[in-house]
MMTF fields as JSON, N, C-alpha, C and O atoms, coordinates in Angstrom:
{
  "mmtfVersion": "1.0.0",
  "mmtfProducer": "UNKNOWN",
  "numBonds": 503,
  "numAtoms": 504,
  "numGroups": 126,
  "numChains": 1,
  "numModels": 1,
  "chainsPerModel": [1],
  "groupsPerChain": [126],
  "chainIdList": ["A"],
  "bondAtomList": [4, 2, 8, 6, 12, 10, 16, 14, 20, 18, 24, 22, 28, 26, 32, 30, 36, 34, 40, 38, 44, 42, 48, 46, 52, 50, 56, 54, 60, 58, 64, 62, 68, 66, 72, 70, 76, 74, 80, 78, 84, 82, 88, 86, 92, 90, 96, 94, 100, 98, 104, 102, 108, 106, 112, 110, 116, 114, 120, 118, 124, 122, 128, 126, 132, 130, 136, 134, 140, 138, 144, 142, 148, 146, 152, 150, 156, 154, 160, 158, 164, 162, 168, 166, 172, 170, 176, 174, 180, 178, 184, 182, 188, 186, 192, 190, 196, 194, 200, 198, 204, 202, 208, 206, 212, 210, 216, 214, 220, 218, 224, 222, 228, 226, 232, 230, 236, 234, 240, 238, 244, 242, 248, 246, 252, 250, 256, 254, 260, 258, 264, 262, 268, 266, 272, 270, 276, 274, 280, 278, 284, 282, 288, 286, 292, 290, 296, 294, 300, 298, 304, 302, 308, 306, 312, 310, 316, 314, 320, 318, 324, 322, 328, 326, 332, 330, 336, 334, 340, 338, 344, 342, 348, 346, 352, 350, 356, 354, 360, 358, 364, 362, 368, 366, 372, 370, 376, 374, 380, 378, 384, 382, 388, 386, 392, 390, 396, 394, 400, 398, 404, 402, 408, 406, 412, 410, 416, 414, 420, 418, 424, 422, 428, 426, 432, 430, 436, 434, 440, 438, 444, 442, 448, 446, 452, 450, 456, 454, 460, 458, 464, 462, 468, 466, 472, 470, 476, 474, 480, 478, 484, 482, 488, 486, 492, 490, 496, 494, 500, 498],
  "bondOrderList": [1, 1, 1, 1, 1, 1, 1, 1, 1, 1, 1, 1, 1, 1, 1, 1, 1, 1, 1, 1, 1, 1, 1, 1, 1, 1, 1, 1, 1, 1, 1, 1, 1, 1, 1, 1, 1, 1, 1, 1, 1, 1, 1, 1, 1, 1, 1, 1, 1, 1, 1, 1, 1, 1, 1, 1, 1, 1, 1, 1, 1, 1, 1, 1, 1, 1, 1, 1, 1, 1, 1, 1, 1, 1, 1, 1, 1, 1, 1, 1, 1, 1, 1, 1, 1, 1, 1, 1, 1, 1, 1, 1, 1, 1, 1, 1, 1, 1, 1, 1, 1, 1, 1, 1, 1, 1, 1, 1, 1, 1, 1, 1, 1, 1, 1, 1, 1, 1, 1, 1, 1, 1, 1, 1, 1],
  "groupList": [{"groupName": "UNK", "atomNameList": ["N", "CA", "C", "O"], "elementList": ["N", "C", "C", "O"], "formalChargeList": [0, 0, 0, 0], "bondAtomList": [1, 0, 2, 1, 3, 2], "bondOrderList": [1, 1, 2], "singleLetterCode": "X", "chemCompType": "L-PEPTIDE LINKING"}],
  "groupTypeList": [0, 0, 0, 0, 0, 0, 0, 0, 0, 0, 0, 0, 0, 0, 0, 0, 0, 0, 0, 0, 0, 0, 0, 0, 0, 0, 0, 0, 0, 0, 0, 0, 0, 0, 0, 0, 0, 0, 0, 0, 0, 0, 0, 0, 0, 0, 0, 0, 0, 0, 0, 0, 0, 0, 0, 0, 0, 0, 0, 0, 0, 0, 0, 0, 0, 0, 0, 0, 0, 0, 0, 0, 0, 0, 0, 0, 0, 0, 0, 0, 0, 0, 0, 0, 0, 0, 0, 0, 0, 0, 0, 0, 0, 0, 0, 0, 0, 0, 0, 0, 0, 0, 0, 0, 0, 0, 0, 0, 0, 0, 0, 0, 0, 0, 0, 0, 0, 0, 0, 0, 0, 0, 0, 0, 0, 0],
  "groupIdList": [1, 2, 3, 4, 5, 6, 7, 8, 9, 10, 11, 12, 13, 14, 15, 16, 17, 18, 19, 20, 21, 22, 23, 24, 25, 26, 27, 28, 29, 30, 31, 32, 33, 34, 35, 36, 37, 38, 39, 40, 41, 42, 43, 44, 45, 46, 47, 48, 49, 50, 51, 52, 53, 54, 55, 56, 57, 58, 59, 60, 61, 62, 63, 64, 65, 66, 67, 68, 69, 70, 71, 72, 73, 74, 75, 76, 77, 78, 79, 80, 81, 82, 83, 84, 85, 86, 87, 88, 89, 90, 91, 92, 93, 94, 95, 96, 97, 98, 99, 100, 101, 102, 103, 104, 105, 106, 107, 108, 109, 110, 111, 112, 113, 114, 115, 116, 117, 118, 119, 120, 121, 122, 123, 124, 125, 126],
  "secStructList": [7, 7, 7, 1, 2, 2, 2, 2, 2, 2, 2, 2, 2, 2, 2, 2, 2, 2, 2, 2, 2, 2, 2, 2, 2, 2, 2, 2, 2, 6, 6, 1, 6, 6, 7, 7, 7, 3, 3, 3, 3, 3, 3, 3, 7, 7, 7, 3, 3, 3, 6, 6, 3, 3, 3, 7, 7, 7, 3, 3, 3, 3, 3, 3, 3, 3, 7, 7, 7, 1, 2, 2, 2, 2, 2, 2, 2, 2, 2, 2, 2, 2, 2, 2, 2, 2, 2, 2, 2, 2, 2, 2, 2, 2, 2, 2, 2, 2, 2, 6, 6, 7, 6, 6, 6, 1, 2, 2, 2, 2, 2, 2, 2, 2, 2, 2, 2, 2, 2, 2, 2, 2, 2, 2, 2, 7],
  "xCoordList": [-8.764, -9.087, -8.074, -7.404, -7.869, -7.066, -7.816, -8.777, -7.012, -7.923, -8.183, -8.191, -8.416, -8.51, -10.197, -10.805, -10.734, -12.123, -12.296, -12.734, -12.337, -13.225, -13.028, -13.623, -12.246, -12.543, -13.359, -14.247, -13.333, -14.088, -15.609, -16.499, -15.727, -16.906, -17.299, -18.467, -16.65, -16.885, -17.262, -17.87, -16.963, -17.24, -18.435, -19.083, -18.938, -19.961, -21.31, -22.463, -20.939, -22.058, -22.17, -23.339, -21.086, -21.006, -21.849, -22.927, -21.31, -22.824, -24.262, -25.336, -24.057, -25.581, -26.294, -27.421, -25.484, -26.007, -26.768, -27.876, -25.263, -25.771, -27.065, -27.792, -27.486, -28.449, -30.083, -31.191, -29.465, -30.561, -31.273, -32.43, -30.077, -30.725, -31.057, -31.541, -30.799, -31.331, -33.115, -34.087, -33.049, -34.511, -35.36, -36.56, -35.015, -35.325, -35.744, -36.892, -34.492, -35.244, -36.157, -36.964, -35.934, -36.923, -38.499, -39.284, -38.908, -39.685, -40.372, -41.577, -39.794, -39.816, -40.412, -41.317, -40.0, -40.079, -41.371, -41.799, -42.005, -42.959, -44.196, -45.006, -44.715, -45.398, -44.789, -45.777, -43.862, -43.598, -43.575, -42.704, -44.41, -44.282, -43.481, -43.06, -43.363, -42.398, -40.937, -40.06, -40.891, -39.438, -39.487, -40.489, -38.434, -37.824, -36.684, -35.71, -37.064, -36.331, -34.682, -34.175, -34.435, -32.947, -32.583, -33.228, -30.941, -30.511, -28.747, -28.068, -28.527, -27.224, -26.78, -27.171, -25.7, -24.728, -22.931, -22.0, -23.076, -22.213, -21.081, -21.257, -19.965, -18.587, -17.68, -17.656, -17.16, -16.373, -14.898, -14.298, -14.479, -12.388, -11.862, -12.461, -10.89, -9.624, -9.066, -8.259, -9.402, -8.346, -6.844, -6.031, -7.037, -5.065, -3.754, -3.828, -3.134, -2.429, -1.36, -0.562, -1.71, -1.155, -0.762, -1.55, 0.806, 0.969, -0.121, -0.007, -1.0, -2.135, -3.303, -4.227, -3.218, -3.533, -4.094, -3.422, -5.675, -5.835, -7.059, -8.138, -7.206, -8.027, -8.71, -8.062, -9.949, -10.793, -10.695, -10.272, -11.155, -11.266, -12.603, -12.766, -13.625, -15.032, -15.905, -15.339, -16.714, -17.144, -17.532, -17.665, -17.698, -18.097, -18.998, -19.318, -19.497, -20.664, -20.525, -20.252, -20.586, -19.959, -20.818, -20.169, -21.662, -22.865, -24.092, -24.45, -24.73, -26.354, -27.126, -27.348, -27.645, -28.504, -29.834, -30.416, -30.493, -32.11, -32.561, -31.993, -33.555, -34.388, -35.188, -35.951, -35.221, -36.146, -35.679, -34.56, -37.349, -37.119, -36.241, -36.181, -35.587, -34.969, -35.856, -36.124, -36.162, -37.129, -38.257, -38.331, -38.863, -40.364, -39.951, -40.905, -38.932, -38.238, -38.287, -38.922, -37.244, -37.249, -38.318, -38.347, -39.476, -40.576, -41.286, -41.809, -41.253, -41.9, -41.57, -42.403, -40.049, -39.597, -39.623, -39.534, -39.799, -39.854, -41.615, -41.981, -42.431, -43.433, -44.182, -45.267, -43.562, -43.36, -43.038, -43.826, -41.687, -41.336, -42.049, -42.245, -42.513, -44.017, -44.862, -45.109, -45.382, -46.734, -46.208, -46.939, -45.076, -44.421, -44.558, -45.182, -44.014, -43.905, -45.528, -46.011, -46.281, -47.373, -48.754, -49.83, -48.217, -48.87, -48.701, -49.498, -47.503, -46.115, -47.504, -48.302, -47.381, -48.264, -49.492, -50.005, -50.149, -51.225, -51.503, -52.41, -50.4, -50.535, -50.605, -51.573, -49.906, -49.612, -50.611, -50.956, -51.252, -52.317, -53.786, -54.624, -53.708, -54.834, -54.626, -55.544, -53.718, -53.698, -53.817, -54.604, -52.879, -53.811, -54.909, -55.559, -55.703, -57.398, -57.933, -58.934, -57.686, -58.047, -57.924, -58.875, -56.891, -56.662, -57.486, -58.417, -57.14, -57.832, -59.876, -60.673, -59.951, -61.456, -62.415, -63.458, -61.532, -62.34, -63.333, -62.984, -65.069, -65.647, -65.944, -67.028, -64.848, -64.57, -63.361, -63.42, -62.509, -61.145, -60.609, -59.937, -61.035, -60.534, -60.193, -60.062, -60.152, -60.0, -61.687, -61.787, -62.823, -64.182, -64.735, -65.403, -64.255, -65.096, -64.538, -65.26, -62.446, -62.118, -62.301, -62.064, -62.866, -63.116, -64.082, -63.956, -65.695, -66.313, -66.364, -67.568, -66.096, -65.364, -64.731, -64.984, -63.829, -63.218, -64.29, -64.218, -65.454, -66.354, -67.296, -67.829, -67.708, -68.638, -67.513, -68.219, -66.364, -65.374, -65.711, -66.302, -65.344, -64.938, -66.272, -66.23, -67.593, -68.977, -69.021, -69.143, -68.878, -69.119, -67.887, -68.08, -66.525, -65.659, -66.458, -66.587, -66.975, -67.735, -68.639, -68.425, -69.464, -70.475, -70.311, -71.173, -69.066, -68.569, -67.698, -67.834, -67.232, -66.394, -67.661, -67.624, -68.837, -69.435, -70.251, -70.698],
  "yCoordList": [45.74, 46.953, 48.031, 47.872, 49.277, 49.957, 50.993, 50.706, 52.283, 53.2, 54.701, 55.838, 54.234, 55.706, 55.565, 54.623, 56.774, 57.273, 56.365, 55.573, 55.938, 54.627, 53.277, 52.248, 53.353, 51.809, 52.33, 51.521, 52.795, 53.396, 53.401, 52.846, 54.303, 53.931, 52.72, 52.372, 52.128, 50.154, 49.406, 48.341, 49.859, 49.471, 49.395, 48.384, 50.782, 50.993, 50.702, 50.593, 50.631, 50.259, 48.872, 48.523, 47.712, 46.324, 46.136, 45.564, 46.732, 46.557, 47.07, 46.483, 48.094, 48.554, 47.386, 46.983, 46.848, 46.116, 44.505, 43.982, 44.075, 42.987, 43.143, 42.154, 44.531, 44.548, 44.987, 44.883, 45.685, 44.998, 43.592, 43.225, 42.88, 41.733, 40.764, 39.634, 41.25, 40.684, 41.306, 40.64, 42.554, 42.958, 42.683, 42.89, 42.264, 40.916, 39.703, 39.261, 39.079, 38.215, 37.901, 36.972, 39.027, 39.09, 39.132, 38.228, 40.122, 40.54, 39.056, 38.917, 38.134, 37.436, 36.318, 35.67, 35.909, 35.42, 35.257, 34.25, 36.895, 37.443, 36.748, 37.237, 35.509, 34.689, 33.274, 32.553, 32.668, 31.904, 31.36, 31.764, 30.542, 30.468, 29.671, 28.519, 30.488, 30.138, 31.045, 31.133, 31.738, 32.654, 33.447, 33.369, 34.144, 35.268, 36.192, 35.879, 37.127, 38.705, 38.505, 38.268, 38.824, 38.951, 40.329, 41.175, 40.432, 42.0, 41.672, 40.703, 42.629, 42.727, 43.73, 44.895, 42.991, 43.258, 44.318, 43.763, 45.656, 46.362, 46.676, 47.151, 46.333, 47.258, 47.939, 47.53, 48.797, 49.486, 48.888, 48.131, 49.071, 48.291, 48.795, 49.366, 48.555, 48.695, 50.201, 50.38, 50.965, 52.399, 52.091, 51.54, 52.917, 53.177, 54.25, 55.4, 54.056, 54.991, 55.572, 55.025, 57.053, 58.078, 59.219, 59.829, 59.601, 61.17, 62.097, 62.954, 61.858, 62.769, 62.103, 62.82, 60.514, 60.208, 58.669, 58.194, 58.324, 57.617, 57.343, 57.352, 57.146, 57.461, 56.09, 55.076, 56.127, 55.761, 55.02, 55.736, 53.439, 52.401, 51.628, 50.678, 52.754, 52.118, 50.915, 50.6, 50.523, 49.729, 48.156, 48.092, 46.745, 45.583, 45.144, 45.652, 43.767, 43.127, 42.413, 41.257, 42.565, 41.526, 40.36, 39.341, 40.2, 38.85, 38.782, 39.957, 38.337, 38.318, 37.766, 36.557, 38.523, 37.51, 37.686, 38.536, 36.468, 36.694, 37.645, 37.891, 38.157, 39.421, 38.431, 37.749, 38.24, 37.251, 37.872, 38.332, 37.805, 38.055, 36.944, 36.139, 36.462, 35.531, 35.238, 34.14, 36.454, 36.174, 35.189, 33.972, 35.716, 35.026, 33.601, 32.835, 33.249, 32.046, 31.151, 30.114, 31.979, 30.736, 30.607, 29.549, 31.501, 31.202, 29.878, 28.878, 29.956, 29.235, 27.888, 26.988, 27.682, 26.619, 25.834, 24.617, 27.033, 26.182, 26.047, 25.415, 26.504, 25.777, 24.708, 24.148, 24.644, 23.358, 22.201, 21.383, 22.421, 21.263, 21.124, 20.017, 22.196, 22.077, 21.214, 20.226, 21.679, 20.828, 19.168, 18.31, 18.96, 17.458, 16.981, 15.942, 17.67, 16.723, 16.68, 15.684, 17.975, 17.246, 16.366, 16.099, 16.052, 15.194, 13.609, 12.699, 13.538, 12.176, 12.328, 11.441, 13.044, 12.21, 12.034, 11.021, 12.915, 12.677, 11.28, 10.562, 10.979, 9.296, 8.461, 7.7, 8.403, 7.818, 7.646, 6.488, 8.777, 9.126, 8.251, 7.573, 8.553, 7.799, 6.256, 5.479, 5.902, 3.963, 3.837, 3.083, 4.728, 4.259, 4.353, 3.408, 5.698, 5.693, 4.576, 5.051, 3.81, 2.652, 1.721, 0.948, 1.575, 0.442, 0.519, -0.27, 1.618, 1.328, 1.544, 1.125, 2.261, 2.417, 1.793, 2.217, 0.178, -0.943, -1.27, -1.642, -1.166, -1.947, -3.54, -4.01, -4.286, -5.772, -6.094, -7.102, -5.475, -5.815, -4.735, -5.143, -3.049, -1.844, -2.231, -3.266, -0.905, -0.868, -0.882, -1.338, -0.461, -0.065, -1.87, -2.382, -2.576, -4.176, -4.582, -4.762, -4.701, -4.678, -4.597, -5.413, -3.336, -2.567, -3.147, -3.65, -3.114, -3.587, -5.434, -5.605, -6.021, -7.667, -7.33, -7.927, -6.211, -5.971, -5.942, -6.558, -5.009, -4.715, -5.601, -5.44, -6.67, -7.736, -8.693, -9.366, -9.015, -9.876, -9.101, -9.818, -7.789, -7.378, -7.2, -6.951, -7.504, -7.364, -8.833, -9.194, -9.453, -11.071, -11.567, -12.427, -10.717, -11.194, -10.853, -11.655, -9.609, -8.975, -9.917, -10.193, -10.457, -10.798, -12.257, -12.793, -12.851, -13.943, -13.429, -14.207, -12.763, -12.377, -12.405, -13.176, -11.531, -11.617, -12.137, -12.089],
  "zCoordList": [0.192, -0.543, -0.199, 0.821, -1.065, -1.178, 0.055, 0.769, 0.024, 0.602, -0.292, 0.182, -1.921, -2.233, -2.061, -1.554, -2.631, -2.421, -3.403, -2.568, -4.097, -5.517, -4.74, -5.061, -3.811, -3.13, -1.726, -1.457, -1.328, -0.267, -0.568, 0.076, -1.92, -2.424, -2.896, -2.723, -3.373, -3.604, -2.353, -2.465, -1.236, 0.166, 0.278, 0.55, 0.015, 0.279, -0.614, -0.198, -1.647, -2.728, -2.468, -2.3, -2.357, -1.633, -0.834, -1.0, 0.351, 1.715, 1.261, 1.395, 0.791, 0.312, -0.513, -0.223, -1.64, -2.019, -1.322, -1.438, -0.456, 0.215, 1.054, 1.15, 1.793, 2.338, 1.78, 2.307, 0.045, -0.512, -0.827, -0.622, -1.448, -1.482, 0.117, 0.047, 1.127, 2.151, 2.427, 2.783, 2.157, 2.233, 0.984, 1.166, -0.238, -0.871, -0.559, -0.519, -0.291, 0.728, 1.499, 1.471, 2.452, 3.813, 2.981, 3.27, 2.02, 1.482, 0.767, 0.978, 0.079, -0.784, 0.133, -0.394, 1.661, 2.577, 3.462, 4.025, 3.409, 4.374, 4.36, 5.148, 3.555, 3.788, 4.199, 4.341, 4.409, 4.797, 6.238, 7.008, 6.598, 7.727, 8.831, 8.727, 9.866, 10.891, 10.671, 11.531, 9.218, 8.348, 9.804, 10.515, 10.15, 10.423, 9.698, 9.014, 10.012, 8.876, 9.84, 10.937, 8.392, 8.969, 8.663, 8.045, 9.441, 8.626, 8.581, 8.919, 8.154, 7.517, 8.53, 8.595, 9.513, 10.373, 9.485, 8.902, 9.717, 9.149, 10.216, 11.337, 9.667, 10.849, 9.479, 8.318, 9.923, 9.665, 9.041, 9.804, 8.164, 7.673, 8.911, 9.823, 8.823, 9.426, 9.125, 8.214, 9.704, 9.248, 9.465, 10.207, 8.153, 8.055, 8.517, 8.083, 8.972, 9.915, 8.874, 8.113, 9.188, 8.284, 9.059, 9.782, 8.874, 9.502, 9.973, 10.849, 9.394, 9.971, 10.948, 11.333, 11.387, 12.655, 11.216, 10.301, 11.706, 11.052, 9.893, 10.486, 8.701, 7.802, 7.542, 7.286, 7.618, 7.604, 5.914, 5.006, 5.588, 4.497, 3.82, 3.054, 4.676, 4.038, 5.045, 6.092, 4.858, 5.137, 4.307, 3.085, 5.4, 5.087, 6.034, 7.109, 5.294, 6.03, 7.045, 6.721, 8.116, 8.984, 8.873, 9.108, 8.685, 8.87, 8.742, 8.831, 8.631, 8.413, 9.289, 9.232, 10.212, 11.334, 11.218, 10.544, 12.213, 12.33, 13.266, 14.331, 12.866, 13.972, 14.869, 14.185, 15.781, 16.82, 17.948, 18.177, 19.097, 20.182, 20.812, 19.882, 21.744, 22.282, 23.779, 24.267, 24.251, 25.889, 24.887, 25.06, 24.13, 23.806, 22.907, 22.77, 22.416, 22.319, 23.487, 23.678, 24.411, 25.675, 26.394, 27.023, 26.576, 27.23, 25.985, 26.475, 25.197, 24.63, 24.61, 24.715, 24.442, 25.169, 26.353, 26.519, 27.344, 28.638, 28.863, 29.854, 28.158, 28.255, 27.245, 27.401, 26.528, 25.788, 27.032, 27.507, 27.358, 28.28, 29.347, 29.848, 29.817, 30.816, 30.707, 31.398, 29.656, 27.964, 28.172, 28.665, 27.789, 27.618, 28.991, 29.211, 29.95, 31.486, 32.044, 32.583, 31.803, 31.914, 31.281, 31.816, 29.91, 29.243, 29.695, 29.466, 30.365, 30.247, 32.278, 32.579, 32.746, 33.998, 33.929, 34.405, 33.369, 32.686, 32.361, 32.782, 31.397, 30.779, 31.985, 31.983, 32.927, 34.031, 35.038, 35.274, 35.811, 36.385, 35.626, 36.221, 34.198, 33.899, 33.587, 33.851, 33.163, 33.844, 35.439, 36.011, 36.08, 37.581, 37.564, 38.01, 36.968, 37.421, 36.093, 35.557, 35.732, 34.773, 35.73, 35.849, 36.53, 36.808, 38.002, 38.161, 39.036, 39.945, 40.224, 41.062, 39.206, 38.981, 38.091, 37.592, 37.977, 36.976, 37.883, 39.003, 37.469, 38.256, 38.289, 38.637, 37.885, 38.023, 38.932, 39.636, 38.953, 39.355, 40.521, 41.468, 40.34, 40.654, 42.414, 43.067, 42.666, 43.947, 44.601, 45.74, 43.998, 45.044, 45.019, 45.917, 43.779, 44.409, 46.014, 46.994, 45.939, 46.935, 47.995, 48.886, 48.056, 49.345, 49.974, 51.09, 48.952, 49.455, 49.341, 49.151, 49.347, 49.874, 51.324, 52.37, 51.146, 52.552, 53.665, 54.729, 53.199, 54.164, 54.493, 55.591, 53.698, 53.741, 54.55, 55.302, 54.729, 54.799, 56.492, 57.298, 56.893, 57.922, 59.175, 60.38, 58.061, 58.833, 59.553, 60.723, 58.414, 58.797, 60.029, 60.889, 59.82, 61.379, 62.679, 63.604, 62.666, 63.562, 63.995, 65.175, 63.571, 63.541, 64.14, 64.837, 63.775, 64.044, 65.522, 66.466, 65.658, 67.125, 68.125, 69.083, 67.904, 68.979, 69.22, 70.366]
}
């Protein structure tokens, strides 16, 4: 773009515009779920250097990003992976207590065999 005042103003009616139709968007969006609002990221042209120091060329859009917290992102993440590691022992923990708390096979028939097994040595020792 040039730098008279009609492109300067074209600058600016440009961005204005792009960030209407982003609050369009956003608007158009506001039931969708899981959406986040975005906005329209503005910088300044390049000023131009003139005997009289430097004059200013309007503005453009630099980008369009999402509005989201990022702390309440990563918390949510790392307890997710919390959620996952302790579902995953969970699974684990309960085949041991399956396995070991069958009353046919578990560990309490065992025991007691052990104890009938360990009455009757007794009994036999003395």
């Amino acid at each position: 773009m040039g730098n008279s005042i009609l492109d300067i103003g074209v600058s600016g009616l440009l961005t204005a515009q792009s960030q209407l139709q982003t609050t369009s968007h956003n608007i158009s969006n506001a039931g969708t779920p899981g959406y986040k609002r975005q906005q329209v990221i503005l910088s300044s042209n390049i000023p131009q250097s003139s005997g009289a120091g430097f004059i200013g060329r309007g503005v453009h859009s630099s980008t369009v990003q999402r509005i989201y917290n990022q702390f309440l992102v990563s918390q949510s993440l790392q307890i997710q992976t919390q959620s996952q590691a302790l579902d995953s022992n969970y699974a684990y923990i309960k085949q041991l207590d399956n396995m070991l708390g069958d009353s046919a096979s578990g560990l309490s028939p065992a025991l007691q065999n052990f104890s009938v097994l360990y009455k009757t040595w007794q009994r036999i020792r003395l």
